[in-house]
mmCIF file of the N, C-alpha and C atoms, coordinates in Angstrom:
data_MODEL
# 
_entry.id   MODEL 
# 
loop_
_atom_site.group_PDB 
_atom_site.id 
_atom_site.type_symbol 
_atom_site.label_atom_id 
_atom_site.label_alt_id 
_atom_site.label_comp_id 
_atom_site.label_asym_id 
_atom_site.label_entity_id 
_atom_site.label_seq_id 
_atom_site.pdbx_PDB_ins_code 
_atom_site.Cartn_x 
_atom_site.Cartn_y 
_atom_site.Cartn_z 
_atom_site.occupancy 
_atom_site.B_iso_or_equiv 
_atom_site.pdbx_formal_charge 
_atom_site.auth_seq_id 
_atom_site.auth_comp_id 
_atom_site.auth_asym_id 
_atom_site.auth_atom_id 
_atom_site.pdbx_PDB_model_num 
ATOM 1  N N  . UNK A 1 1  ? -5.123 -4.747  -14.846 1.00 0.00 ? 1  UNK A N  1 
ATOM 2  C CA . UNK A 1 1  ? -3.901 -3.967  -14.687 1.00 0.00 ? 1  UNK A CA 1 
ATOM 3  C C  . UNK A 1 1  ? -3.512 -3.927  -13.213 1.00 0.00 ? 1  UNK A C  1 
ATOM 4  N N  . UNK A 1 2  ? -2.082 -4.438  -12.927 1.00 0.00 ? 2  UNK A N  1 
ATOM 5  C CA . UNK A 1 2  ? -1.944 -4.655  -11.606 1.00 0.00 ? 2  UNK A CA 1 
ATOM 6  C C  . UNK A 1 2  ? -0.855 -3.179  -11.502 1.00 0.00 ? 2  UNK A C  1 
ATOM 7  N N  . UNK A 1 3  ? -0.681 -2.673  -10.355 1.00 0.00 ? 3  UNK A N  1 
ATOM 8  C CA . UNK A 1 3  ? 0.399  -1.255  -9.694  1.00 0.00 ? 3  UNK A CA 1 
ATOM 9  C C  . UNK A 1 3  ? 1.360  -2.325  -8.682  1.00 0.00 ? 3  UNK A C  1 
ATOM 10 N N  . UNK A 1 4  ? 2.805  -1.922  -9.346  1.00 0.00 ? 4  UNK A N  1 
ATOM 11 C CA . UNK A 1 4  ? 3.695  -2.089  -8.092  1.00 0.00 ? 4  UNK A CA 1 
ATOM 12 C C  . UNK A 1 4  ? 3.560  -1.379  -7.117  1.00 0.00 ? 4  UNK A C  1 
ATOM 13 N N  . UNK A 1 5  ? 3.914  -1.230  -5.931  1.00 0.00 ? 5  UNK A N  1 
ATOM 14 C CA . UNK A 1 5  ? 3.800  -0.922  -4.765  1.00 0.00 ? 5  UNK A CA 1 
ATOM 15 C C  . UNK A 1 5  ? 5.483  -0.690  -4.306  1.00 0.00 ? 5  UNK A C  1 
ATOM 16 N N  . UNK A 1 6  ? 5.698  0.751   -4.477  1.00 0.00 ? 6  UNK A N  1 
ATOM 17 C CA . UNK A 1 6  ? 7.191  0.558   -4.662  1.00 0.00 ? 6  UNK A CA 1 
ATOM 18 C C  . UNK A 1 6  ? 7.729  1.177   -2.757  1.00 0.00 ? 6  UNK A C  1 
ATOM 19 N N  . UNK A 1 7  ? 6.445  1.716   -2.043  1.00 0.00 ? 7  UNK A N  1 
ATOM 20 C CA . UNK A 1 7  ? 6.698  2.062   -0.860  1.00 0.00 ? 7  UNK A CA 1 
ATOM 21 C C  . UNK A 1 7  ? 5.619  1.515   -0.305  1.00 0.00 ? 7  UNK A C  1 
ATOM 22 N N  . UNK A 1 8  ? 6.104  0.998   1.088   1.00 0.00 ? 8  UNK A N  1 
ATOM 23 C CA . UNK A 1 8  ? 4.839  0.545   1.882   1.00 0.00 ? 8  UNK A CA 1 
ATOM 24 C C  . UNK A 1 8  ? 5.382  0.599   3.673   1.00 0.00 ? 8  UNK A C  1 
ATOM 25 N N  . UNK A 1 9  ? 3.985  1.392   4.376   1.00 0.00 ? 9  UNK A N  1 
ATOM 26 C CA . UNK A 1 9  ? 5.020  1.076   5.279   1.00 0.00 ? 9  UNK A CA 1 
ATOM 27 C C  . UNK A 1 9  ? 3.677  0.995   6.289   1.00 0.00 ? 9  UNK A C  1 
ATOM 28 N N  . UNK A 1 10 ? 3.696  0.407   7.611   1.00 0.00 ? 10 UNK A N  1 
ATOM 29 C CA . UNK A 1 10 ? 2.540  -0.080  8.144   1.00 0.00 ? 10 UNK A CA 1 
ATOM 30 C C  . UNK A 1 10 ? 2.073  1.198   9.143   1.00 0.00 ? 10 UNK A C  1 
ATOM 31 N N  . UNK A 1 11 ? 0.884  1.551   8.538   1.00 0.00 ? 11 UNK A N  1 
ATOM 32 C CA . UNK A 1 11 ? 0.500  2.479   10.005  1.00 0.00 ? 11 UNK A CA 1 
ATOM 33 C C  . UNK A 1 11 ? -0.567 1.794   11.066  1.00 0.00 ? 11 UNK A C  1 
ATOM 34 N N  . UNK A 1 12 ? -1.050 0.857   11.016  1.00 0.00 ? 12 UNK A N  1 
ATOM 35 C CA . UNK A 1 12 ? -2.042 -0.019  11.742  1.00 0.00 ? 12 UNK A CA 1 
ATOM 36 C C  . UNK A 1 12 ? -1.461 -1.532  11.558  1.00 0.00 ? 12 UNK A C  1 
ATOM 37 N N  . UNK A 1 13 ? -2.004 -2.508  12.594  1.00 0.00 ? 13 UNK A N  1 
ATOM 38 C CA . UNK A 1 13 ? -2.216 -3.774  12.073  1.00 0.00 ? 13 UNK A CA 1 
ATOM 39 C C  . UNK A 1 13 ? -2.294 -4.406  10.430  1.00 0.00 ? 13 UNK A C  1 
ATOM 40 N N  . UNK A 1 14 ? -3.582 -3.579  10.425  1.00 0.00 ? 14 UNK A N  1 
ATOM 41 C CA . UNK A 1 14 ? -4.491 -3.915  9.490   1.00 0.00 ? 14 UNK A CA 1 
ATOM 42 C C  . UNK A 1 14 ? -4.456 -2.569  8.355   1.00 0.00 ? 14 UNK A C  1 
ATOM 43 N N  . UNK A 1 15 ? -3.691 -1.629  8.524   1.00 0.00 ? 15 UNK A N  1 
ATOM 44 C CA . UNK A 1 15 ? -3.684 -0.949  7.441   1.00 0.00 ? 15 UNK A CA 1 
ATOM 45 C C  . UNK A 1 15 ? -1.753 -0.454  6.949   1.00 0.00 ? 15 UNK A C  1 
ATOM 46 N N  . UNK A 1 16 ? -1.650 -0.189  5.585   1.00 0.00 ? 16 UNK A N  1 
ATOM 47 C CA . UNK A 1 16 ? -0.575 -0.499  5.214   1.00 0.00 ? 16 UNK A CA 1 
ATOM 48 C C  . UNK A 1 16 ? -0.817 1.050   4.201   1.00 0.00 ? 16 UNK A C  1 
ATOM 49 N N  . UNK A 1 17 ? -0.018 2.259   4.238   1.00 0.00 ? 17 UNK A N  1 
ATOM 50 C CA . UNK A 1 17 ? 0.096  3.220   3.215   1.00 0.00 ? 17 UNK A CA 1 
ATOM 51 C C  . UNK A 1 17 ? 1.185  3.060   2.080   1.00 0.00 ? 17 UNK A C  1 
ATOM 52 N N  . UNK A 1 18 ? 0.962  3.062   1.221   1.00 0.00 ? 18 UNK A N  1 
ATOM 53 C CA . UNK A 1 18 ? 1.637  2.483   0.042   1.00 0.00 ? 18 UNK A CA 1 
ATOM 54 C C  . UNK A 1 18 ? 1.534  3.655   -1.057  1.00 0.00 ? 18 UNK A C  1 
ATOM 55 N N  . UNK A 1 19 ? 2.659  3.190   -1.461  1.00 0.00 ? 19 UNK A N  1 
ATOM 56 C CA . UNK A 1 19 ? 2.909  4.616   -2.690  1.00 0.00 ? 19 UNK A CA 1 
ATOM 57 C C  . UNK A 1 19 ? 3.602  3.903   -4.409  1.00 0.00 ? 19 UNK A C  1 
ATOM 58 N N  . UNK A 1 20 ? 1.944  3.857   -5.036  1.00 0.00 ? 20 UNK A N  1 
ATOM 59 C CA . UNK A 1 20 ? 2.510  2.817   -6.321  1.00 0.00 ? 20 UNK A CA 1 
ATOM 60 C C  . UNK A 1 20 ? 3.328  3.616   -7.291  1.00 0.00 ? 20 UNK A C  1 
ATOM 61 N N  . UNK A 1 21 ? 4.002  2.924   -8.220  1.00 0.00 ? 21 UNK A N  1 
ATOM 62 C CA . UNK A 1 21 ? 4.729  3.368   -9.071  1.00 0.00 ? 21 UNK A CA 1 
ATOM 63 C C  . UNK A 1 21 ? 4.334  4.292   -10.224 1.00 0.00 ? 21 UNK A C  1 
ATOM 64 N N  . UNK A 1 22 ? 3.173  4.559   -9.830  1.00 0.00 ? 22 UNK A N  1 
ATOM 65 C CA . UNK A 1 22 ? 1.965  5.587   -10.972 1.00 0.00 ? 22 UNK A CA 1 
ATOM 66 C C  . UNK A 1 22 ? 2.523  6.654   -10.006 1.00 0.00 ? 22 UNK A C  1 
ATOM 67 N N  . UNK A 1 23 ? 2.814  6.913   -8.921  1.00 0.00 ? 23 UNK A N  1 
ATOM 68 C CA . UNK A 1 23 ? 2.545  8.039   -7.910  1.00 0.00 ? 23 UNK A CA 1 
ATOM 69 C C  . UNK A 1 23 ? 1.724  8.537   -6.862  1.00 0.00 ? 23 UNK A C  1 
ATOM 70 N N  . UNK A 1 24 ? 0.721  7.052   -7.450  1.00 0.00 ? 24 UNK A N  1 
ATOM 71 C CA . UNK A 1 24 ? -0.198 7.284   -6.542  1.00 0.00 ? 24 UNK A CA 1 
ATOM 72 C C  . UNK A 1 24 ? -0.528 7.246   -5.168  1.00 0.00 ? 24 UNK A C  1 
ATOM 73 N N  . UNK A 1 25 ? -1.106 7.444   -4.213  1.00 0.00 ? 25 UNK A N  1 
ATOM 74 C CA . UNK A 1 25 ? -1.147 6.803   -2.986  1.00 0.00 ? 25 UNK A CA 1 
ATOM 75 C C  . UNK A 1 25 ? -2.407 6.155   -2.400  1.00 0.00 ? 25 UNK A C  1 
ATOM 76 N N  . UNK A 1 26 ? -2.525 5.366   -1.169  1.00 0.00 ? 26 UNK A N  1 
ATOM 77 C CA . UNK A 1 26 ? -3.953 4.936   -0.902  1.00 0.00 ? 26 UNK A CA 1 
ATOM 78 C C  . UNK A 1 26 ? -3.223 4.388   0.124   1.00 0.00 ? 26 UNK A C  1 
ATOM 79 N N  . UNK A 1 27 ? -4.174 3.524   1.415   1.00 0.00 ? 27 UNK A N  1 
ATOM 80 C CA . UNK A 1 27 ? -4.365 2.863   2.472   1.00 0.00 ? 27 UNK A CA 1 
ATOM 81 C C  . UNK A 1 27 ? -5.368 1.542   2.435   1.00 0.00 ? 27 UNK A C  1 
ATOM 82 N N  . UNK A 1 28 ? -4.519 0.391   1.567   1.00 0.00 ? 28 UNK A N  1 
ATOM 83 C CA . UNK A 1 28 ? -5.701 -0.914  1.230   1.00 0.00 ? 28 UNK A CA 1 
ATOM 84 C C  . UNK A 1 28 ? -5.275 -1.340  2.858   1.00 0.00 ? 28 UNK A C  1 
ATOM 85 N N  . UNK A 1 29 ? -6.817 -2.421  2.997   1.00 0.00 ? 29 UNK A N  1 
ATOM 86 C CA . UNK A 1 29 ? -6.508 -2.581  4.086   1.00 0.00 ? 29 UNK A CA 1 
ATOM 87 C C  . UNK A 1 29 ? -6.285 -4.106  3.610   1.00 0.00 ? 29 UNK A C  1 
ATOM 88 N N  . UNK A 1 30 ? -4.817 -4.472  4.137   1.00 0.00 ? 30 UNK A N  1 
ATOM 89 C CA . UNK A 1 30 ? -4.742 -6.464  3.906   1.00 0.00 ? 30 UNK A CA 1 
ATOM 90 C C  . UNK A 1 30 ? -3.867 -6.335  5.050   1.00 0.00 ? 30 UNK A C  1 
ATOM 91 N N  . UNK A 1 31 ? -4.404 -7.041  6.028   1.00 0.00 ? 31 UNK A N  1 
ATOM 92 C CA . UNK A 1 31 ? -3.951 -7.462  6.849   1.00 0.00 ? 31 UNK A CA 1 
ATOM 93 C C  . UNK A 1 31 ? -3.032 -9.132  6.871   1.00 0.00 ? 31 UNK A C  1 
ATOM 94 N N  . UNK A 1 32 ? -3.165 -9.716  5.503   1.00 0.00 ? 32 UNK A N  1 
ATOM 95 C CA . UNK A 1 32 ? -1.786 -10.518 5.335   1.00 0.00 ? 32 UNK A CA 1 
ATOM 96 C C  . UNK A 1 32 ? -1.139 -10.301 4.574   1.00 0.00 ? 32 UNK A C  1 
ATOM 97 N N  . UNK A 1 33 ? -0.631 -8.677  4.361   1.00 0.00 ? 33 UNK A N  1 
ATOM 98 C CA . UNK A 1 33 ? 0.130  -8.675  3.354   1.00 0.00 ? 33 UNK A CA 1 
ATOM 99 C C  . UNK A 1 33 ? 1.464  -8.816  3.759   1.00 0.00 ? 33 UNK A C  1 
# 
């Protein structure tokens, strides 16, 4: 089961806060995203 990622916005290089379409939130770290 994959989550859209309907907000994303960069607070590091290497880290990206994202807010999926569940509501959820988290900080993956992909630095090629």
């Amino acid at each position: 089961m994959f989550l859209h990622v309907t907000q994303a916005k960069h607070v590091k290089d290497y880290k990206i806060a994202v807010t999926f379409n569940d509501g959820k939130k988290g900080l993956p770290i992909c630095p090629n995203y």
